[in-house]
N, C-alpha and C positions, 0 to 999 in steps of 0.2 A: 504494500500500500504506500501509495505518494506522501510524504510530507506532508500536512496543511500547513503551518508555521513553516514558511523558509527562510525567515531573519528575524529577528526581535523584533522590529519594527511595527511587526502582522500580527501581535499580541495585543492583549485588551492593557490598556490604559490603568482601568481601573484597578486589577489585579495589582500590578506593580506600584502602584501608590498604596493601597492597601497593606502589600507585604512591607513598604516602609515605614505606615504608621506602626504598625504594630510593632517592628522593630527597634522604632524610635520611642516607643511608649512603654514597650513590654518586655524586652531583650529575652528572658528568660521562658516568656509565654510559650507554650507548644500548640500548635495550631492548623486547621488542617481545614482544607479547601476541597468544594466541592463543585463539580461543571455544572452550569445553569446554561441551557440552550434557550435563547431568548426568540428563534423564530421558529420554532418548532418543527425545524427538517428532519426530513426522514436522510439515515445514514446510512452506507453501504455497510454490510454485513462484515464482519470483524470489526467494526468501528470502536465498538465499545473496548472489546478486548484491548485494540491499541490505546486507546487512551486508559486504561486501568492499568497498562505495562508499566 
């Protein structure tokens, strides 16, 4: 299966400020993210698997 993310760039925004607040607020916090699919496509079969790899 292709890549989706091919540079940082093509990442959500939010995430990455998020893991800085919390960094910056929390250092020692353990914390753990979950995918929210905001337009609700359907995805090619393995999909999941790879994103739980």
């Amino acid at each position: 299966m292709e890549q989706i993310i091919q540079h940082f760039t093509d990442d959500d925004l939010y995430k990455f400020t998020m893991c800085c607040a919390v960094i910056d607020n929390f250092p020692r916090a353990q914390v753990k993210y979950r995918f929210k699919d905001r337009d609700n496509l359907v995805y090619p079969k393995g999909f999941a698997d790879e994103l739980n790899h």
